[in-house]
N, C-alpha and C positions, 0 to 999 in steps of 0.2 A: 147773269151774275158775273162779275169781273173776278177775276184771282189774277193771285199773283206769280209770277213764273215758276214751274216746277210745282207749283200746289197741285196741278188735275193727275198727275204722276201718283203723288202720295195718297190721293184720294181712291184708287182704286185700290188701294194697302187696305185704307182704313174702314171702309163701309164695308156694312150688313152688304147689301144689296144695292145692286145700281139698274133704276126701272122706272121704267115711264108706264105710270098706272090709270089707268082712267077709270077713276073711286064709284063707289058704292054710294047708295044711300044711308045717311047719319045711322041710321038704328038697324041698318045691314051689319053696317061693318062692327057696331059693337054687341050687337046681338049673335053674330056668327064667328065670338072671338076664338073658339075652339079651331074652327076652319084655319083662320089665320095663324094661330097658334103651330098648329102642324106645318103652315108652308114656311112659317120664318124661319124653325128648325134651329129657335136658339136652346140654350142651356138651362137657362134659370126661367120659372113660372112669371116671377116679379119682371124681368126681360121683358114677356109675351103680354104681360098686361103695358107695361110703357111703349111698346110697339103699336099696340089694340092702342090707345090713346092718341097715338100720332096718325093713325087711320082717322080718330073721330075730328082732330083739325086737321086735316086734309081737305075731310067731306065739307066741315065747314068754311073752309076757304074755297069749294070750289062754288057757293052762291057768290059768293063775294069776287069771282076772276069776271074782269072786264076785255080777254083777249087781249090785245097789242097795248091796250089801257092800264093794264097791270091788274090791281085787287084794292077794290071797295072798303079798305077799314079805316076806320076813326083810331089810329092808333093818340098813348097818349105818352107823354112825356115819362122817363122813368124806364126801371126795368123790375122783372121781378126778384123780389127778398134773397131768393136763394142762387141768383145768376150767376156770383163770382163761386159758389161753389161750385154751381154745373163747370165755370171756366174750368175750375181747378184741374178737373176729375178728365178733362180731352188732351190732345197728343201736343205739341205744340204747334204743329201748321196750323191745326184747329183753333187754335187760341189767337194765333198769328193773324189770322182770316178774319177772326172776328170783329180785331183791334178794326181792321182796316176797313171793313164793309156792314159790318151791324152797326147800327144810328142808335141813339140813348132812346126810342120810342120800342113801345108795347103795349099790346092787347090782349087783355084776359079773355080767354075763351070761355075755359070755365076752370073753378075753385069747388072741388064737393069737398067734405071731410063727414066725419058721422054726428056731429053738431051745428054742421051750416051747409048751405048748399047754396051757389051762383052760377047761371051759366047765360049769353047771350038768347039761348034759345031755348025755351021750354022744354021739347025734345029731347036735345042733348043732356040737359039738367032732369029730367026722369029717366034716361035711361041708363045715365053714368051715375046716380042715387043707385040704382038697381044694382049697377056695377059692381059699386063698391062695398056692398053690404052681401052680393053673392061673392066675392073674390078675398072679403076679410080683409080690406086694404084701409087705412088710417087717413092718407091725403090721394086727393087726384089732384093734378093743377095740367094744365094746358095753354100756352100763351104762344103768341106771334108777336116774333119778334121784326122789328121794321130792316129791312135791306136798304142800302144805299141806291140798289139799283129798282125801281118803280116793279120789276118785272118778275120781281123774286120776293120769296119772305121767307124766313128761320121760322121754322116750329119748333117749338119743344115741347114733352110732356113729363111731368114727373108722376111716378109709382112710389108710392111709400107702402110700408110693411111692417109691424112691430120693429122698426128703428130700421129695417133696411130700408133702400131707398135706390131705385135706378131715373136715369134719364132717358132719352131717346129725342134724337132731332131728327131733322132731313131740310132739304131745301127744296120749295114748293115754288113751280111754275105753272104758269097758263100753260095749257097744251100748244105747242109749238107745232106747224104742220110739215116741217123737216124734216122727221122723224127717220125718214129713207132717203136713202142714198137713191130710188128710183122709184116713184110716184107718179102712175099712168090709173086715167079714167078710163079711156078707152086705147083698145092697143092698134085697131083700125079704123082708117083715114076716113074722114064724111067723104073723100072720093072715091073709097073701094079699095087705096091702095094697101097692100100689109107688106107691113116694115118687122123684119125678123135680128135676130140675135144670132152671131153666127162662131165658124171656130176663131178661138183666141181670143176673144171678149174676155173682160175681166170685171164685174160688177161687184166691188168690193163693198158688200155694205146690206142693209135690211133693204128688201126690196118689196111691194106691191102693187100689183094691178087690179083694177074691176073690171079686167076682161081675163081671156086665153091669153098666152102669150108665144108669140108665135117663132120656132124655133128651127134654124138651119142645120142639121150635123153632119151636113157634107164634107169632109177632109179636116174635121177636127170638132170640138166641144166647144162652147162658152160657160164660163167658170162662173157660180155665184157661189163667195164666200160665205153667207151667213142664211139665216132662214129668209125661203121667198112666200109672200102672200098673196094667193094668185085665186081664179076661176080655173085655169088649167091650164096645159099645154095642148096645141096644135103643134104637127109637122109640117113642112114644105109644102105638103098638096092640100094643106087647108082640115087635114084629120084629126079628128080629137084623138092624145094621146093615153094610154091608160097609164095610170101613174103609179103601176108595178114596171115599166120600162122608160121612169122619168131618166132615171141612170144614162142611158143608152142616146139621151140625147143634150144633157145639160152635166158637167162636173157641181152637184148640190152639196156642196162643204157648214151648207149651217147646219145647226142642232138646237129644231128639228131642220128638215133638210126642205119641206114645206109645210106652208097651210092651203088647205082650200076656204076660199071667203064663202061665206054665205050672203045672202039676199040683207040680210039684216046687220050683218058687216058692213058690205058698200052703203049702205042707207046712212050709215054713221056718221059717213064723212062724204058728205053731197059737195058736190065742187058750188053749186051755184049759191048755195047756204051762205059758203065760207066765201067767198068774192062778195057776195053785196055785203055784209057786213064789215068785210076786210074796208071794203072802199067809204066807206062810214064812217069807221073807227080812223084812218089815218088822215084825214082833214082834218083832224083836231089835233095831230100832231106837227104842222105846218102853217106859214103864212109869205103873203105874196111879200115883197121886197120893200113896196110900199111902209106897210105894217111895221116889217123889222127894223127897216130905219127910223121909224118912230118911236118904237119902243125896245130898242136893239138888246137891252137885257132879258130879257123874256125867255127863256128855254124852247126854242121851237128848231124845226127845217125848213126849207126855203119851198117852195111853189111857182109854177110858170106855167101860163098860157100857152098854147104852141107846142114845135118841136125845141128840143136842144140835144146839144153836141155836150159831153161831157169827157175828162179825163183825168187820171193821178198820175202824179210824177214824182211822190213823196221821193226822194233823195238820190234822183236824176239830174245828171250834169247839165248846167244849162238850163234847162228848165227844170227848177225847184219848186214846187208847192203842193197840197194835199188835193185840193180836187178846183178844177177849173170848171164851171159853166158857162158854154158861150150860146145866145140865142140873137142869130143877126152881127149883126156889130160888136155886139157887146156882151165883155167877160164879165165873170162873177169867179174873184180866185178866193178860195176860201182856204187858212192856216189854221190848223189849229193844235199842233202840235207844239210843245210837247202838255200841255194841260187840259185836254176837250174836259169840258164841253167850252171853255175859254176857246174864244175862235178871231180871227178877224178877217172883215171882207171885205173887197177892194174891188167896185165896178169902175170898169173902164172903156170906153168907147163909147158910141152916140149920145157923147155930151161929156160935159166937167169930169174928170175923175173923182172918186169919193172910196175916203177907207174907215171904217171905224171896228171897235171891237163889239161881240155878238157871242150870244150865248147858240153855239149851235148841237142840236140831240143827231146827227148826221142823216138826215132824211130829207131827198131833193125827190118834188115830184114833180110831172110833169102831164097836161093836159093830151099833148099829142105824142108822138115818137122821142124814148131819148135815144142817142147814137152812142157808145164808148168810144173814140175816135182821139188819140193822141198825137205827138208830135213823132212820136217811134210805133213802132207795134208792139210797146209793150206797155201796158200802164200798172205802177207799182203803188199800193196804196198801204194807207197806214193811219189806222182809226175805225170806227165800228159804222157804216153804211146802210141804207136803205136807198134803193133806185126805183121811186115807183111809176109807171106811167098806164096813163088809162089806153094806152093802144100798145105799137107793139120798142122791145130793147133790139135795138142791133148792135153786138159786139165786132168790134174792127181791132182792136187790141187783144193781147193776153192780157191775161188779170191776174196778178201773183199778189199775195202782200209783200212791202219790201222786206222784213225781215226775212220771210221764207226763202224771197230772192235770194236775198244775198248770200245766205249759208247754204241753196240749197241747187242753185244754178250758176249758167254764166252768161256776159253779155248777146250769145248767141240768142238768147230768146227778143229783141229787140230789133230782130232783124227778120224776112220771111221765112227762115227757117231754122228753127230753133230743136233741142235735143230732145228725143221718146225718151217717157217715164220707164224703165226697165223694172218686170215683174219677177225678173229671174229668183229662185229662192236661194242662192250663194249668194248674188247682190242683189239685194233688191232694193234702188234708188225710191223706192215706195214706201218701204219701210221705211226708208230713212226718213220722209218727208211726214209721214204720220207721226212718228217720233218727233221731232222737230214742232212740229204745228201743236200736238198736245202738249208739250212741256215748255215750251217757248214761244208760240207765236199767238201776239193778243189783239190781232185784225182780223176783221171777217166785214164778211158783204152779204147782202140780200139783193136780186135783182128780181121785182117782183111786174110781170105784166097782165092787163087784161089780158089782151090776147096772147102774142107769141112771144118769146125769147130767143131771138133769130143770130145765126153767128153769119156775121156778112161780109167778113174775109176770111177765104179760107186759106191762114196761113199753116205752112207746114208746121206738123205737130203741136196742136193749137192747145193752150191749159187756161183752162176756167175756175179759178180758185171762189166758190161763191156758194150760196142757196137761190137753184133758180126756180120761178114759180111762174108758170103760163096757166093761168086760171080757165081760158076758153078759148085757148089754143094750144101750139106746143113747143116744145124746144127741138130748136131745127138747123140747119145748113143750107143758106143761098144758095141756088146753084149746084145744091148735091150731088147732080145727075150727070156734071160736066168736067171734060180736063181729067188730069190724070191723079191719080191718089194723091191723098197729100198726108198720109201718114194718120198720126194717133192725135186723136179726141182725149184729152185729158180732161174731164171735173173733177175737182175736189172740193166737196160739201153735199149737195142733194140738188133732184131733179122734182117736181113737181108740176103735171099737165095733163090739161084735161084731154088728149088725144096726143097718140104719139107723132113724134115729128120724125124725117129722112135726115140720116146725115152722110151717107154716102149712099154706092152699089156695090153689089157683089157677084159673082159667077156663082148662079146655084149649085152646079155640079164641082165645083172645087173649095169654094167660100173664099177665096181669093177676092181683096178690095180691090174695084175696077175702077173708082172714083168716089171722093169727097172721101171720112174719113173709117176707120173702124174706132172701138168705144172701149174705153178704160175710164171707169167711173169709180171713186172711191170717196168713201163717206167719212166726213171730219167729225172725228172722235170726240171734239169739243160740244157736240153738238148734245149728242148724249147729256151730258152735266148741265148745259144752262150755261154754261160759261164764254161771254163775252158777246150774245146775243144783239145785234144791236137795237136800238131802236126800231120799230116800225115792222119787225116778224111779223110773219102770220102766224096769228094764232086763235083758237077757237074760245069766248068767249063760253062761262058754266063748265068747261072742265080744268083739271088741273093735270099738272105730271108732277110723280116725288121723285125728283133727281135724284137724291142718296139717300141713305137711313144709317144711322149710324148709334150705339149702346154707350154711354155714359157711366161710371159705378164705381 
């Protein structure tokens, strides 16, 4: 869902709750409204029944989520009777919001009152009858409202009451598999090797594994800010740890400070589930070059045979444009600022030149290896990405978006050795850059591979601003094992892999890095909300997440 600058700020003002839920069945959640009742912990009864209602389109939107597809409805033209009321009654960012991203399209979920009753699905329409005659309610209405952006839809539900009346929204997405700042299948190597967490680490963000995770605390801690979801901990010699002296080997600053997963946890979310369908659903968002220049308006991303070398240089001297593909000879520069999905593309080499404009959704995939590889070491981008390739990414550049760049660094990252993130709590340039990216920066990337997501220079204090997803491999460091330190691993966004990758070494008995680099991972806030998603996410088709909730009245 796109917002507009400084909206995801106001947003944690304004919402109930800010939660990624993975719903219930339709006649769970309004059969167990009392349960629900007690966790919302609002004020007013008529509240908890417009909340209970916004659970039951949720549930019904989660048959209808197609993953990266978006959601199955016949919306129809129109909205419903009482919409400019609901306007009325929200904040003005909310209003603001609306103007700019809700389409004049809606879908009645369902209409009961105590003289008629409609609802999409039998189900829902006996159990919200039932509802409404045990609660003494006058109207239920429930509608989906249509988003601009395919990926997202507006709920609303209305409660009515002898003339009272509340509302209740939220904004409804596919489940996104981003969800973490660090997402490990397995935390040891199919070669035996175990890759540990050592002192200084900083994993700013929701973390889980479906293994142990395996922990150094020789001459200092590694710090996980928020709750981690794990199997457990191991120590250095391979011990399972009891987790009355988790303390004693990890600084655990979430609340709660962990979970242990269960068997029926990890089964949730099968890595090989989510890859073959992943690779399904995103051929339908692409077409070869051919194709596009035939029918260049068509809303798609590009496709390629082979390996290619890819790079951004949005508002790089010298070389200026949003993303360049080259495969062999020949480029593929693609503009599309400042109006995406308005784009225009210009092949050049192995033959005539040719430029025309193209409707582009920012999703390049590629058959064999893509490479990030620019003109500098640093490539700056600017628009909402997907990188898919059925083998493996190798990063040769940083990856910043240019806005973030530019308020939030300097030239020196363009060169092999660019400035460490500073964690310090008097300054911390981390802060500052979370700030910045929530309330001002509307770029993100996806870098999504079968296999690995491999970083294959390793320049000094390297930043990966992205969502990386290594479905049957890992995210890793060429060369880890070689040469002398090269400082700080920066990600900013999430790590997703089905085994963990090496990114450097360390001195067991000091935790001192001996080579490649140590790990400062920190999870983009935006990610949470939905907001600026691009095309071509992973995401789990049949579930949903409710980004916000919010009380209208």
């Amino acid at each position: 869902m796109q917002t507009r600058k400084g909206f995801m700020t106001a947003l944690v003002l304004i919402f109930l709750t800010v939660a990624s839920i993975m719903l219930l069945t339709l006649y769970q959640l309004v059969g167990n409204y009392r349960t629900n009742a007690i966790r919302m912990q609002v004020s007013s009864q008529l509240e908890i029944d417009a909340i209970n209602l916004l659970n039951v389109g949720a549930g019904f939107l989660r048959n209808r989520s197609a993953g990266i597809l978006g959601f199955n409805i016949p919306y129809q033209t129109g909205l419903p009777s009482w919409y400019n009321d609901f306007k009325s009654k929200l904040s003005r960012e909310w209003r603001d919001f609306l103007e700019i991203y809700a389409d004049n399209k809606s879908f009645l979920i369902a209409e009961i009152t105590a003289s008629g009753s409609f609802a999409t699905d039998n189900q829902i329409r006996d159990e919200l009858v039932g509802y409404l005659s045990n609660r003494k309610l006058s109207n239920i209405s429930i509608y989906a409202i249509k988003s601009k952006s395919p990926f997202s839809v507006l709920i609303v539900a209305r409660a009515e009451k002898v003339g009272k009346l509340v509302y209740s929204y939220g904004i409804v997405t596919s489940k996104i598999l981003n969800q973490y700042v660090y997402f490990t299948n397995r935390e040891r190597r199919p070669d035996g090797v175990t890759i540990y967490f050592i002192k200084g680490e900083l994993i700013d963000g929701p973390v889980r594994s479906h293994d142990y995770i395996n922990i150094n605390n020789e001459g200092g801690k590694p710090t996980f800010t928020s709750p981690i979801e794990i199997v457990g901990i191991k120590d250095r010699n391979g011990n399972i740890v009891n987790p009355a002296d988790y303390s004693n080997f990890a600084n655990l600053l979430g609340n709660p400070p962990y979970r242990l997963l269960t068997s029926t946890d990890i089964a949730a979310l099968d890595f090989n589930a989510i890859k073959n369908e992943y690779k399904n659903s995103i051929n339908t968002l692409v077409r070869n070059y051919t194709d596009i220049r035939s029918e260049p308006l068509v809303l798609s991303g590009i496709k390629f045979n082979g390996d290619v070398t890819i790079s951004f240089a949005h508002g790089q001297s010298g070389s200026n444009y949003d993303i360049k593909i080259s495969q062999g000879n020949t480029d593929y520069i693609i503009s599309w600022n400042p109006a995406p999905p308005d784009a225009r593309i210009r092949k050049q080499g192995g033959g005539p030149a040719e430029e025309f404009n193209i409707k582009f959704n920012g999703v390049v995939y590629a058959i064999g290896n893509i490479t990030i590889d620019g003109p500098t070491q640093l490539s700056t981008y600017k628009g909402n990405y997907t990188l898919f390739s059925e083998n493996d990414i190798i990063i040769k550049d940083r990856l910043i978006p240019y806005n973030t760049f530019a308020s939030q660094f300097t030239n020196n990252e363009d060169g092999n050795n660019g400035d460490p993130v500073s964690e310090s709590v008097s300054v911390s340039k981390l802060a500052s850059i979370k700030n910045f990216v929530n309330t001002q920066e509307t770029s993100s990337l996806n870098l999504v591979a079968i296999n690995n997501v491999r970083v294959g220079e390793k320049l000094r204090n390297m930043k990966i601003f992205a969502s990386l997803f290594a479905f049957d491999g890992s995210f890793m460091v060429d060369n880890h094992n070689t040469g002398s330190p090269s400082g700080q691993l920066f990600v900013f966004g999430s790590i997703m892999q089905n085994y963990r990758g090496p990114v450097g070494t360390f001195n067991p008995r000091t935790g001192e890095t001996l080579t490649g680099y140590y790990k400062t991972y920190a999870y983009d806030p935006r990610i949470l909300t939905g907001a600026h998603q691009p095309y071509g996410t992973p995401a789990r088709s049949q579930t949903v997440s409710v980004k916000v909730v919010g009380i209208a009245k």
